[in-house]
C-alpha positions as CSV (number, residue, x, y, z in Angstrom):
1,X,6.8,3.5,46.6
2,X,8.5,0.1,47.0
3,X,5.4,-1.5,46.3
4,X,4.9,0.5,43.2
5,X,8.5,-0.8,42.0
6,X,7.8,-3.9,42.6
7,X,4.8,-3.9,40.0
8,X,6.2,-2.3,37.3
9,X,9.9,-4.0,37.4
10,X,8.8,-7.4,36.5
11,X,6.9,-6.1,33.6
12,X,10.0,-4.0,32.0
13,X,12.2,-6.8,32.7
14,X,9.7,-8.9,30.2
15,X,9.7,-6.9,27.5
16,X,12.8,-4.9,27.7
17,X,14.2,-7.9,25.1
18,X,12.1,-6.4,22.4
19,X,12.3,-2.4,23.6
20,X,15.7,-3.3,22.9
21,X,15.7,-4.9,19.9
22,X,12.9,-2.0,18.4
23,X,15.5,0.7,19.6
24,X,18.6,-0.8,18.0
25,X,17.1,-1.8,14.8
26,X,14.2,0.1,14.1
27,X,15.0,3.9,15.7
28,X,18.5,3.1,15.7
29,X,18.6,2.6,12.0
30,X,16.0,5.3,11.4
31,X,18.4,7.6,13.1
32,X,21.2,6.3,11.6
33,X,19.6,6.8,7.8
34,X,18.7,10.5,8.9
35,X,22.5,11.0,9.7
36,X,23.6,9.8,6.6
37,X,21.0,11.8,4.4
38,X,22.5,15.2,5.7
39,X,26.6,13.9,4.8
40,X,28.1,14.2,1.9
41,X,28.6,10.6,0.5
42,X,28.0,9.9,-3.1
43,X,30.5,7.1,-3.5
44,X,32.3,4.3,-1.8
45,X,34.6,6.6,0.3
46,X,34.1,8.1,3.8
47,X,31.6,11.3,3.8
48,X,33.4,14.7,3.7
49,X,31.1,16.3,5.9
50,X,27.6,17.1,6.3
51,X,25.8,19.4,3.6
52,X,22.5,19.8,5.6
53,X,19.3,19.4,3.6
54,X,21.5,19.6,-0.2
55,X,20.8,16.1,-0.5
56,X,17.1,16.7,-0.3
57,X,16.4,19.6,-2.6
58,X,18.8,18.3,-5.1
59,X,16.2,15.9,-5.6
60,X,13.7,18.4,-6.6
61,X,15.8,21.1,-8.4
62,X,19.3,19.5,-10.1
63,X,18.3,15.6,-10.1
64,X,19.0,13.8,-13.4
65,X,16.3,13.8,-15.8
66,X,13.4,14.4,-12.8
67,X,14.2,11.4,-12.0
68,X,13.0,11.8,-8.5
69,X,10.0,13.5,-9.4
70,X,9.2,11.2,-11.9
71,X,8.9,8.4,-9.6
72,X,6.8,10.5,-7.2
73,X,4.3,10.9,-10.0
74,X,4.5,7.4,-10.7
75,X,3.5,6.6,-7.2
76,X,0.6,8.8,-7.1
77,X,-0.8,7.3,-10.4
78,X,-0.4,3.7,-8.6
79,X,-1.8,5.2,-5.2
80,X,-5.0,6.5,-6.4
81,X,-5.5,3.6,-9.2
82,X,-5.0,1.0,-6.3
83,X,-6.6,2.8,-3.6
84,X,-9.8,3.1,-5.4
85,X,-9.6,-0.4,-7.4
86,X,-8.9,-2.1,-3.8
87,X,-11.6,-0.1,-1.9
88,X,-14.0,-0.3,-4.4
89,X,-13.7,-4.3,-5.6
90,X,-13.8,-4.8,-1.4
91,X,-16.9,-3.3,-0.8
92,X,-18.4,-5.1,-3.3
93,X,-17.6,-8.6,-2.7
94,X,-18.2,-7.8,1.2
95,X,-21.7,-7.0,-0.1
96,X,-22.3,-10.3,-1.4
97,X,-21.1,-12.1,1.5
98,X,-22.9,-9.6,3.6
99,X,-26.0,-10.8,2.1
100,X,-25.5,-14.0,3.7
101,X,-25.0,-15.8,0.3
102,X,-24.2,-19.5,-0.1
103,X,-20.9,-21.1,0.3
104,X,-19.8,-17.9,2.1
105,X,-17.3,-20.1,3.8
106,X,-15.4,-21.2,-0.2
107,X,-16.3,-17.6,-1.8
108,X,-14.4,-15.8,1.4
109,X,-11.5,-18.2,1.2
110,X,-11.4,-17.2,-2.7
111,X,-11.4,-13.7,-2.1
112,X,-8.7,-13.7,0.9
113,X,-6.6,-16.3,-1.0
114,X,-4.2,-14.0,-3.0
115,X,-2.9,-12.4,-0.1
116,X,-1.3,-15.9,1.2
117,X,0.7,-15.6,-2.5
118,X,4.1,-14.0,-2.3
119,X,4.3,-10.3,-4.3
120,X,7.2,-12.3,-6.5
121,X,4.9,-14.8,-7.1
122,X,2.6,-13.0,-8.5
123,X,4.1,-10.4,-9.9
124,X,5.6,-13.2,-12.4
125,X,2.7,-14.5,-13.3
126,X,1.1,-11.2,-14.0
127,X,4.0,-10.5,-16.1
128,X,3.2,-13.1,-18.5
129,X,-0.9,-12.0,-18.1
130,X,0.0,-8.0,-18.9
131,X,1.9,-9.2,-22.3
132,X,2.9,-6.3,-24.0
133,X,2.1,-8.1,-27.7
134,X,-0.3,-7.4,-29.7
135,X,-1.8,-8.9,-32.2
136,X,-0.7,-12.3,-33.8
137,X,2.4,-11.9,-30.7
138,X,-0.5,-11.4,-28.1
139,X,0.1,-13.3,-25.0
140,X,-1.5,-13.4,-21.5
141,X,-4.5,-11.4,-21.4
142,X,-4.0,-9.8,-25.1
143,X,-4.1,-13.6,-26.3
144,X,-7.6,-13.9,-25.1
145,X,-8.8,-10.6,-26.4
146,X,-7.5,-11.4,-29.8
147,X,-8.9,-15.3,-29.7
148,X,-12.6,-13.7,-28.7
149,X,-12.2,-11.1,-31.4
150,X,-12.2,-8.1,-28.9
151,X,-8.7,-7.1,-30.8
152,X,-9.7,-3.5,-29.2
153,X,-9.2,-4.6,-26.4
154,X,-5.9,-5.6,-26.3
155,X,-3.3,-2.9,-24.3
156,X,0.4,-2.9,-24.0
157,X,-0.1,-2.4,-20.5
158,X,3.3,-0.9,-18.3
159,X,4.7,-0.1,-21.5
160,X,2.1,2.7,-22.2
161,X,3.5,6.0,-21.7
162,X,0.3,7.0,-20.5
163,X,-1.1,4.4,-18.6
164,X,1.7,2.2,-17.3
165,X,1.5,2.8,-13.8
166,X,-2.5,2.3,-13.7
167,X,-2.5,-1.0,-15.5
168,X,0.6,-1.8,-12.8
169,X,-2.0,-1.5,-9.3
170,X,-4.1,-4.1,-11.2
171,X,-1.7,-6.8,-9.6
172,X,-1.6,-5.0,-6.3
173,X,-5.5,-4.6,-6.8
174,X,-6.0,-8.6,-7.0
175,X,-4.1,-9.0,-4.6
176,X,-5.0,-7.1,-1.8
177,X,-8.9,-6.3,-2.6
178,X,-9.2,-9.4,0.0
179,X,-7.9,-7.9,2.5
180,X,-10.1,-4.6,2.5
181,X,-13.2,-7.3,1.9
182,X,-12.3,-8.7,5.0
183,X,-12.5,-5.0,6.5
184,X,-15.6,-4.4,5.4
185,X,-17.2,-7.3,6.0
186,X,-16.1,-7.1,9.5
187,X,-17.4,-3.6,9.4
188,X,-21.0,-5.3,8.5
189,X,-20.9,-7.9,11.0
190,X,-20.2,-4.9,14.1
191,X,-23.4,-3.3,13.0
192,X,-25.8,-4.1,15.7
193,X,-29.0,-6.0,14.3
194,X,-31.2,-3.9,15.9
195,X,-30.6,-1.0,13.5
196,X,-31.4,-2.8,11.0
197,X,-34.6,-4.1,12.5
198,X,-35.4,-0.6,13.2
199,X,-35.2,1.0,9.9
200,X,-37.3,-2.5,7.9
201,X,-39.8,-2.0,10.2
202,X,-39.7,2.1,9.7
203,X,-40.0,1.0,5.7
204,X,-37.1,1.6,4.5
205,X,-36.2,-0.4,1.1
206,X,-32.7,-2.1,0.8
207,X,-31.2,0.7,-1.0
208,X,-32.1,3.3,1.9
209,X,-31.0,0.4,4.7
210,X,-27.5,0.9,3.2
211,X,-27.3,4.4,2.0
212,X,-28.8,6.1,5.5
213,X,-28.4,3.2,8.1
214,X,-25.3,0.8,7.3
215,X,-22.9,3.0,5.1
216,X,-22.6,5.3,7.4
217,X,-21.5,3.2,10.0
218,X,-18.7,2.3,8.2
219,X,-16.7,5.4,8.2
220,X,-13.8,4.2,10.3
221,X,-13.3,0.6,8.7
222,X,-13.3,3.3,4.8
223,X,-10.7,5.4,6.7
224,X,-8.3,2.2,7.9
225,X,-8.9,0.9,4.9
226,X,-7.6,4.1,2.6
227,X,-4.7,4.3,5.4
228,X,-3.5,0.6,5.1
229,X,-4.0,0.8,1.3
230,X,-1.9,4.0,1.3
231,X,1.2,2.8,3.7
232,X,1.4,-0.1,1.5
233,X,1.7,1.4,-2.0
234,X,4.1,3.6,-0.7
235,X,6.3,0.5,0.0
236,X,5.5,-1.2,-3.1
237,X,8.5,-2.6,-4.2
238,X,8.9,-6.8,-5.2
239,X,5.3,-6.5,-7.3
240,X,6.7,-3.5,-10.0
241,X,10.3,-4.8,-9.5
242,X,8.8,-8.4,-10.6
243,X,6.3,-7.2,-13.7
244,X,8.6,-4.5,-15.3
245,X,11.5,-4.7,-13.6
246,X,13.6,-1.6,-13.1
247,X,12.3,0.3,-16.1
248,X,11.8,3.9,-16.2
249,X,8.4,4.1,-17.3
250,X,7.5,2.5,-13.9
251,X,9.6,3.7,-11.6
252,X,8.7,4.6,-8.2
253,X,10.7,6.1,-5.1
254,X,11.4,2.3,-3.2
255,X,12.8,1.7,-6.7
256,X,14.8,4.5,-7.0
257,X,16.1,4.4,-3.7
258,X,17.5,0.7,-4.8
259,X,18.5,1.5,-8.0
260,X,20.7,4.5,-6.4
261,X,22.2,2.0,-3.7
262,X,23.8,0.0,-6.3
263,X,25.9,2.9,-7.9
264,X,26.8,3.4,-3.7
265,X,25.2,7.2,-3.5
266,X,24.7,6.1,-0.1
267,X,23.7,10.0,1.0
268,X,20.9,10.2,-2.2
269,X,19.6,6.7,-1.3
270,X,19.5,8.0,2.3
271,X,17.6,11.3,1.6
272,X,15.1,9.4,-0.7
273,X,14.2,6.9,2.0
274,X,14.0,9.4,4.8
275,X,11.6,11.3,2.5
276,X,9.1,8.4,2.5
277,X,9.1,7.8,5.8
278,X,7.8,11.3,6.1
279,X,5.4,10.9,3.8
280,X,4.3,7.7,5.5
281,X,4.5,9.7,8.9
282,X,2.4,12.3,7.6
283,X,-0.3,9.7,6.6
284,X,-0.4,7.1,9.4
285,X,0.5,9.6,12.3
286,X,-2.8,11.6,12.4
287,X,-4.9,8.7,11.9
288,X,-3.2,7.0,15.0
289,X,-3.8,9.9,17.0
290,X,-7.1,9.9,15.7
291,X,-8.3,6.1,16.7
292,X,-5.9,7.3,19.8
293,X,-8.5,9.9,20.8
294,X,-11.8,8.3,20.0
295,X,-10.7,5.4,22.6
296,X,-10.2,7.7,25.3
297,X,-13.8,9.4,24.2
298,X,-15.3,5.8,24.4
């Protein structure tokens, strides 16, 4: 039993620095947050007591103008607009590097380089790329368009009723379609070579080698992929607060839950962040348990 002890002391002793520091400020504040959601604290002034879950259907039944659920549609637009634009431009350029093409070395740097740019950063310059005018006041992007004659083209971008919110995830998409390149291409490079031996000298073309032989073996990289892409436009914050700013048309919960802060509804802002986590929870837990479980299995 002492000897036991003796093992596992030193080890706790190490690293119970950062178990502390991950209880105080990451549970700790997560707990803390939860607290607050359930008080009733709309102002400056101490809470009057706790009101349960009022702050959280409030959101969905007597919130001002939908607000709330306006910004949840606004994130599912970006979601599913970024989430397929990221996956999608990804898989393609791991595809040309998987080919072994030339200068792998430059194009892969290319690719992966927006990701060492700050969300700030670029979300200013795209601002000034997704010009809203039109026309002989086209700028950015529309400027082009209406220099090549392709005045069609040319798109008012986040200010479109309709299609704000998809033409904000092309920033996020150009940013981050890197990063699920690298996924894939990683994905490629874990195939064994003798699979792909096997099925050339079985005949199968190119197309069949991917459809029936390599594709398939990249389920689990598409599934981290979808889950990372998810988590992060979920957070997505500094890129729409840095191309539109805090405008209706655009706004999302992590805006909301900012813009609410500053009129001090501490309880609402509470409630609205605790609501994401969940949603983040009920996206990330399962596939953790998931890659949990097919460990153990291997």
């Amino acid at each position: 039993m002492r000897h036991r002890r003796r093992t596992w002391i030193p080890g706790l002793l190490l690293i119970s620095p950062s178990l502390i520091l991950l209880a105080v400020f990451v549970y700790g504040l997560i707990g803390w947050t939860v607290n607050l959601s359930l008080q009733d604290r709309h102002n400056a002034r101490p809470a009057k007591g706790y009101v349960g879950l009022d702050n959280y259907t409030k959101l969905f039944t007597s919130d001002i103008n939908d607000r709330f659920t306006h910004s949840l549609q606004n994130l599912v637009v970006f979601t599913l607009v970024f989430m397929v634009g990221t996956i999608v431009l990804g898989l393609i350029w791991a595809l040309l590097l998987e080919r072994r093409a030339k200068a792998e070395g430059f194009w892969r740097t290319v690719y992966l380089f927006p990701m060492a740019v700050s969300f700030v950063a670029s979300g200013v310059v795209w601002r000034w790329l997704m010009n809203t005018g039109q026309g002989e006041n086209a700028g950015g992007i529309n400027a082009i368009f209406h220099g090549l004659g392709l005045g069609f083209l040319e798109s008012p971008w986040w200010t479109d009723p309709d299609w704000g919110m998809a033409a904000m995830a092309v920033p996020a998409i150009w940013q981050l379609s890197g990063y699920v390149m690298a996924l894939f291409l990683a994905g490629f490079r874990g195939i064994p070579e003798e699979l792909r031996e096997a099925a050339v000298v079985d005949g199968a073309t190119t197309f069949q080698l991917y459809r029936q032989v390599l594709f398939p073996q990249l389920t689990p990289t598409i599934l981290s992929a979808l889950i990372i892409t998810g988590h992060m436009s979920m957070k997505m914050f500094d890129l729409i607060m840095s191309v539109s700013g805090a405008q209706w048309l655009t706004e999302v919960p992590a805006v909301y839950v900012w813009q609410t802060l500053l009129t001090r509804d501490y309880a609402k802002a509470a409630a609205i962040s605790v609501f994401l986590l969940l949603v983040v929870a009920v996206v990330v837990v399962p596939y953790l348990i998931h890659v949990n479980r097919s460990e153990k299995r291997s």
